[in-house]
N, C-alpha and C positions, 0 to 999 in steps of 0.2 A: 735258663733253668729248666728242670725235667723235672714232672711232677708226678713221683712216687706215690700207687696207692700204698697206703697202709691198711685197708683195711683186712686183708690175710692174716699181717700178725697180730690186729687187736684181734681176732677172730679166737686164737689160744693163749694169749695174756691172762688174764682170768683164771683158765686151767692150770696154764705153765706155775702162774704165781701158788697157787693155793699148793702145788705139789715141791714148793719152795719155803712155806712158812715155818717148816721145820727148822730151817739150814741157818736160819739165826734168832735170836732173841728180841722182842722189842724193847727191851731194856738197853741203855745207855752200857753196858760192861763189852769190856775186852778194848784191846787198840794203848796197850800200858796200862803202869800201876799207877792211880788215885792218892795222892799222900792227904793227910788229914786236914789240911787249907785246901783240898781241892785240886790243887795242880798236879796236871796227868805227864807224868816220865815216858817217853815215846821214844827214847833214844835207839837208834838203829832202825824204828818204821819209816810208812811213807803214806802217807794220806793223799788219795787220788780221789781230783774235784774236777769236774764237767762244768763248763760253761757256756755262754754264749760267747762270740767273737765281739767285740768291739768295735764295729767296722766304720765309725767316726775318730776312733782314738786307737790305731792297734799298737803303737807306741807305749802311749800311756799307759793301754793294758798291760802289755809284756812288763812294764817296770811297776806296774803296780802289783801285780805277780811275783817279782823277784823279791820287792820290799815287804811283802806281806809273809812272803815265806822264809825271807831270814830272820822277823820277827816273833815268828811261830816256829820256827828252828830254836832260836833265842828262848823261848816260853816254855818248849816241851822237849827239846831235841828231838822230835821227827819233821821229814821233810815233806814238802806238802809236791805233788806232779801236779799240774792241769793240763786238762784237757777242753778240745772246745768241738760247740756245734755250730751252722754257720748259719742255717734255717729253720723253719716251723716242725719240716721234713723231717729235716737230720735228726733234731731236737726228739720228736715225737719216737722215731725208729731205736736212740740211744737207751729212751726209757724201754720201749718192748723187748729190744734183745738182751739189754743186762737182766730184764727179768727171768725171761726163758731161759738165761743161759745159768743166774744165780750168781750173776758174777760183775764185776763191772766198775764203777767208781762207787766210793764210799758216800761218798757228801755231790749233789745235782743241785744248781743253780736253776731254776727252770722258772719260766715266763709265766705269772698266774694263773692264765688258761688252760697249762696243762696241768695242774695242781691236782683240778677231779683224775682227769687221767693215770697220773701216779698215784692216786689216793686210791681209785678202783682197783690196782692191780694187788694190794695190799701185801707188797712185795717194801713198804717203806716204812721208819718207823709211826705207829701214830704215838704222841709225846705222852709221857706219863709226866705227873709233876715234878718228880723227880727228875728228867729232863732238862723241865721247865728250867728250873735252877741251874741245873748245869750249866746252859745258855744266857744265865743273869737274871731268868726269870719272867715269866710271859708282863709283869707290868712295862719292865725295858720297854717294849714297842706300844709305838702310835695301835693304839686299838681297832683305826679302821681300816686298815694295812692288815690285820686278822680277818676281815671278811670271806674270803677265798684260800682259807688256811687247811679248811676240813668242812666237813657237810655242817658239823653245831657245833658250839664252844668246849664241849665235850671230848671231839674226837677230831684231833687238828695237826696236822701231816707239817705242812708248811707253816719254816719261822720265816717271819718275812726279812727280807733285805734291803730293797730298796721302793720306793714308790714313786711311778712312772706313768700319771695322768697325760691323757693327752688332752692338746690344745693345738691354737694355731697363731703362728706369727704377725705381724701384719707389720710393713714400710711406712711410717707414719708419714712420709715424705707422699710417696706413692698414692695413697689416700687423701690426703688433701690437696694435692695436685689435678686430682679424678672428682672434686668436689664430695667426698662422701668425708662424712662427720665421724661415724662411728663406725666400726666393725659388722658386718651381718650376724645377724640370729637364726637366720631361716635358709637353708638351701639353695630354695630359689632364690632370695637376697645375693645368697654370696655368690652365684653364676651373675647375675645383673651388675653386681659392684665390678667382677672379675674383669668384664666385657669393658668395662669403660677403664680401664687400666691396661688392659691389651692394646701394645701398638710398636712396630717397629720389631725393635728386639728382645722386649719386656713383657710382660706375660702379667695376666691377673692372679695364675695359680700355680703352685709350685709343688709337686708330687711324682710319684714316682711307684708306673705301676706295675712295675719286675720288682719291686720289694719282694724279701721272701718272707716279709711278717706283716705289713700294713693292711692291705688292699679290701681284706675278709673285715678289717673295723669300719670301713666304710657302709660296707651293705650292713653289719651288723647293728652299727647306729641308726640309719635312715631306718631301718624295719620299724627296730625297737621304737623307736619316737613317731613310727605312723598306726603302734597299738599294739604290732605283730611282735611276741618274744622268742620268735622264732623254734624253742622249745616249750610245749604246751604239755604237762605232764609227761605222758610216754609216746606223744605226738609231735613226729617234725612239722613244721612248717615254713618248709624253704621255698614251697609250691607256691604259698603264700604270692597274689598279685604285687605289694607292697616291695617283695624282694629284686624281683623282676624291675620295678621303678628305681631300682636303688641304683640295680645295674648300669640300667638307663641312664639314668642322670651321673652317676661315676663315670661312665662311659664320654659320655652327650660333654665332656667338658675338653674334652679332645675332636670328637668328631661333629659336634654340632656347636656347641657354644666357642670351639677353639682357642679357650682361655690358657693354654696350657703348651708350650713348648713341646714341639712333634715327638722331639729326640726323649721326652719322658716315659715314652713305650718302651725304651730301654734301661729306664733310671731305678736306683735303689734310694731309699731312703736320704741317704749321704750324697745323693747326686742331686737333690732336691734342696736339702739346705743349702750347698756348696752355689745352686742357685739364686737361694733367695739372698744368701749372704753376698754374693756380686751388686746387686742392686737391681737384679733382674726379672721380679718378682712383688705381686703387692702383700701376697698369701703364701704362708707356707703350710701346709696341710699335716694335720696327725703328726706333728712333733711335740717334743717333752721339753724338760728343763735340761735335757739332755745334750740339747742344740747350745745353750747358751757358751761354752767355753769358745767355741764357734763363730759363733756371731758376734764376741764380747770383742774377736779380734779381725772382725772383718769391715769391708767398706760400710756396710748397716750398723756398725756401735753406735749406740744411744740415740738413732734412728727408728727401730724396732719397740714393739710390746707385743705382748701375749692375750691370750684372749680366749674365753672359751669358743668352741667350735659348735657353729649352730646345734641347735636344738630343737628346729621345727622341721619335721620331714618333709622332703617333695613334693611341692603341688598341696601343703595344708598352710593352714593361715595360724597352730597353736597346735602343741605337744600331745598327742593321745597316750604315751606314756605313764606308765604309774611313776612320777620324778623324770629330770628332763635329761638321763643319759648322756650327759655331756662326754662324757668320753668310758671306756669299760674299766673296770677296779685292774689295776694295772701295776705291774713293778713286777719284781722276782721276788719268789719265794726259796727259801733252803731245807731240800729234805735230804733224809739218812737213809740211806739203805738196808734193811732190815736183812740182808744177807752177810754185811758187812763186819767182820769181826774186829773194826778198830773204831767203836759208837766212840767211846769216851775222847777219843782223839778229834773226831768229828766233831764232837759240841764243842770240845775246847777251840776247835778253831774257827765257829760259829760266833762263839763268845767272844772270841778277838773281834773277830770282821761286825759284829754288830756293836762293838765299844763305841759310846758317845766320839771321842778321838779319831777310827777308824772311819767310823761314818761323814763326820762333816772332810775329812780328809777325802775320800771316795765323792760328797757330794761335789767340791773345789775343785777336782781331776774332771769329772765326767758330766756334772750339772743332776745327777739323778736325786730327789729327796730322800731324804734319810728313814727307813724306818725306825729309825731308835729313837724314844717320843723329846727322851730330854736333848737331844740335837735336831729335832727336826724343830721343837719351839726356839731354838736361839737362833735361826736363821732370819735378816730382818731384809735383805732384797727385797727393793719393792713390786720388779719385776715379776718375784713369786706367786705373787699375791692372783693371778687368774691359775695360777697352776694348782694354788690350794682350792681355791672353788672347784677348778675341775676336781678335785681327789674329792669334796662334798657331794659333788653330784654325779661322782661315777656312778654305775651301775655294774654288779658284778654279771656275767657271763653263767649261765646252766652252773650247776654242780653236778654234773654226771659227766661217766669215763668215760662216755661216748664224746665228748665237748672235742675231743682232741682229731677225731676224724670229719665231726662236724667242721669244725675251724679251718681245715684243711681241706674241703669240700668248698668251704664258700671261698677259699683262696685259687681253688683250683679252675673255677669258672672264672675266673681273671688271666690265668695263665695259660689257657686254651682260648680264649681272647684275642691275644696278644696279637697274632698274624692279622687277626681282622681291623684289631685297633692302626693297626700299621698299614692295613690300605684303606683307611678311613671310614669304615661300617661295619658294624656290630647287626650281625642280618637277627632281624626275630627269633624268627623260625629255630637259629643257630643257639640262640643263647635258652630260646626254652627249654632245649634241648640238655644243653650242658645245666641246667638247673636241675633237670627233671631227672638227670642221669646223679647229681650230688643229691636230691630228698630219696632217690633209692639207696643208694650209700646210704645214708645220714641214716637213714630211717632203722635200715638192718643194723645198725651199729647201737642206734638207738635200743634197738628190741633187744641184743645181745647185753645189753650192760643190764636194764630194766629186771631182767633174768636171773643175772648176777647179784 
């Protein structure tokens, strides 16, 4: 994977947008006629929606896709296109060019984190009540699923869709064969458990550091939970010593602690569970409830639990965090495009895809939790059960438009990495380097947004 800077075109985002406010309304009109129950006539449109790839399920997606949109052909007569992004990259580049250009998909699926990032460009709609309603109404959704929706309750970009804490798996088998009782809490914990689970063919830890979205919530945990928020008002601190350990010890699990399967210098996310689901694995690192359709059919069924992911940073003995960052407020949120002249089509099929029905249907395909509140309380898995404490103890991520080159800054010192991970050291020297070169990035991106 080749790691595109962005930060050129956030550079005129901000301008591009504001010379765009014009070009549409943030009112919900146009996209067909409204009849007096509500339901929007679209017959002969086309509603174009940006996603992510699916890259666990792309089956499922493609047919979840096809059933969604003959449903919503059925509801409105318009046809719905998707389109998809397949990285943090992609993702981030899809928002900047439809702004500048004014042009693009109607309706963006996009990953929490870039939420500020769309929200800065003020290129999307932010929701008036009226909205609100269209989409069923902001009570519909679990509440804390609105944390990262918009900067205050006031002024809120993102409806959410799904909600996707992270956690970590663990082979109950695996573990009490290596004499350990419980799951680690502590970093260092979980390299000490890893190491006595390593042997032969099996591995303490199962990850995957060519993901093109994980690798950056690693360091962003360990900071966060050794005190460091990494965004300190209009101050980066990526320079921060604590990030630097983060690296380290991210690192140190391949090339010092050797907990971790060589060939995972190569692995994405799906190459990781596909691991831990063999039996070859005691840990599966930063996955969701997203793995379980997965694992429910593999050699690990009713083998496995979940478990929050430590929460003491490196080298401390108890969380200096304000709340113990168990994993970042996480899931997809859905925004409109405020260039877009088919809003009412948009909500309408906002309103589909977050229907109690729609949702437990999407969470049974894919394992993601529901944001719609009355489907997310009827699900009684007991498995769930460390997945909702993580969503208690998430922490949300900056609310500023800079978050999105930041994020892709602390990704990008993982994927200039990569050659060194693959001959076995991470030289110092090398990585302060590539730190120091992401808190200049970050910082300027920083000062640009702050301005904005």
């Amino acid at each position: 994977m080749r790691f595109k800077s962005t930060t050129g075109l956030a550079a005129i985002v901000t301008a591009a947008a504001l010379a765009l406010t014009g070009c549409g309304s943030s009112s919900g009109n146009g996209g067909g006629s409204t009849s007096s129950d509500g339901k929007v006539d679209g017959t002969g449109k086309t509603l174009n929606v940006l996603v992510g790839v699916q890259t666990q399920y792309p089956e499922q997606q493609k047919q979840w896709q096809s059933d969604i949109a003959a449903k919503f052909k059925a509801e409105t007569g318009a046809d719905v296109k998707f389109e998809t992004f397949a990285s943090a990259n992609d993702e981030l580049t899809r928002i900047q060019t439809s702004v500048v250009s004014g042009q693009g998909p109607d309706v963006y699926g996009l990953g929490t984190t870039f939420t500020p990032t769309a929200y800065a460009t003020k290129a999307f709609v932010t929701l008036s009540d009226d909205d609100w309603k269209k989409v069923g109404g902001k009570d519909r959704f679990n509440q804390a699923a609105l944390g990262i929706s918009g900067p205050d309750k006031d002024h809120l970009a993102g409806i959410p869709f799904v909600s996707r804490p992270f956690v970590m798996a663990y082979n109950k088998d695996l573990l009490a064969a290596a004499g350990i009782d419980k799951p680690a809490t502590s970093w260092d914990e979980l390299a000490a458990q890893a190491k006595k689970m390593t042997s032969g063919g099996t591995y303490g830890i199962a990850t995957g550091y060519k993901d093109n979205f994980d690798p950056w919530k690693f360091i962003w945990a360990m900071s966060v939970q050794a005190g460091n928020p990494l965004v300190d008002g209009n101050k980066l601190k990526m320079d921060d010593p604590t990030v630097k350990k983060a690296y380290e010890t991210y690192f140190g699990w391949l090339t010092n602690d050797k907990v971790v399967d060589p060939a995972s210098i190569g692995w994405s996310n799906s190459n990781a569970v596909a691991a831990f689901a063999s039996g070859k694995a005691g840990y599966l690192m930063m996955t969701t409830s997203s793995s379980i359709p997965t694992l429910d059919k593999s050699a690990v069924a009713g083998k496995y639990e979940y478990a929050l992911m430590p929460t003491i940073a490196p080298g401390q003995t108890q969380s200096k965090s304000d709340g113990d960052a168990a994993s970042i407020l996480s899931g997809d949120n859905l925004v409109v495009a405020d260039y877009s002249k088919q809003k009412d089509l948009a909500f309408a099929y906002i309103k589909l895809i977050t229907s109690k029905d729609e949702q437990l249907n999407y969470q049974k395909v894919f394992g993601d939790l529901p944001a719609n509140a009355e489907a997310l309380a009827s699900l009684t898995d007991p498995k769930l059960k460390p997945v909702a404490d993580a969503a208690a103890k998430s922490k949300a991520t900056p609310f500023t438009g800079a978050w999105g080159d930041i994020q892709l800054g602390l990704l990008n010192v993982t994927v200039q990495s990569i050659p060194d991970l693959a001959a076995g050291k991470v030289d110092g020297s090398a990585l302060d380097q590539r730190i120091k070169d992401a808190q200049n990035k970050g910082q300027a991106s920083l000062d640009r947004a702050s301005k904005g």
